[in-house]
N, C-alpha and C positions, 0 to 999 in steps of 0.2 A: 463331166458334171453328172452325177447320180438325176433321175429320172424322178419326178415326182410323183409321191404315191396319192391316187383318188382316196378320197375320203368315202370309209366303209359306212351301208346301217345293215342292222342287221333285223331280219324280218321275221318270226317267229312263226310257224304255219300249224296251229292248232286244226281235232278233229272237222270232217267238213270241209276242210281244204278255207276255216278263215286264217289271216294273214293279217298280222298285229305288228307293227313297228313299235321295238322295242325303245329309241330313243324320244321317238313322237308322243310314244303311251297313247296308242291308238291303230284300231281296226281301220287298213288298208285294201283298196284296191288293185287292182293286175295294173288300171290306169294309174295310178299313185306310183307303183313300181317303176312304170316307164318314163312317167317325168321326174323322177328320182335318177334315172339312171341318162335321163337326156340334159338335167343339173349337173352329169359328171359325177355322181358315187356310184359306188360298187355296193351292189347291191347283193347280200349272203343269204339264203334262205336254207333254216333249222326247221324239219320237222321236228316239234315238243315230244310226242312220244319215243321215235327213236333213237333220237338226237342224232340222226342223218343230217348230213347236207345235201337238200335236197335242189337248188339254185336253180341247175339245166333241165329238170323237169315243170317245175314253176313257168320260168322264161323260157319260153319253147325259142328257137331262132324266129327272128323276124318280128318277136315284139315291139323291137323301136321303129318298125317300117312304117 
């Protein structure tokens, strides 16, 4: 049986290091982040200028501790 996939958002990280949820239409928190991702999605983070994914620097390990 295939594996179910977490439902993605994806989080936009404008100048400044703010952090915009794209499907919310709305400026987010690190805590927002975490209970996003303690909901069970997977959480993408784009920096806008370089169109990096920038995720593992955002969420350092141990965010959800």
């Amino acid at each position: 049986m295939p594996r179910k996939r977490r439902p993605r958002r994806l989080i936009n990280r404008y100048a400044a290091s703010r952090l915009y949820d794209v499907e919310a239409r709305a400026y987010v928190t690190l805590d927002h982040l975490k209970d996003l991702r303690s909901a069970g999605y997977e959480v993408v983070v784009r920096e806008v200028e370089t169109g990096r994914f920038v995720t593992q620097d955002v969420l350092k390990p141990g965010l959800d501790a």
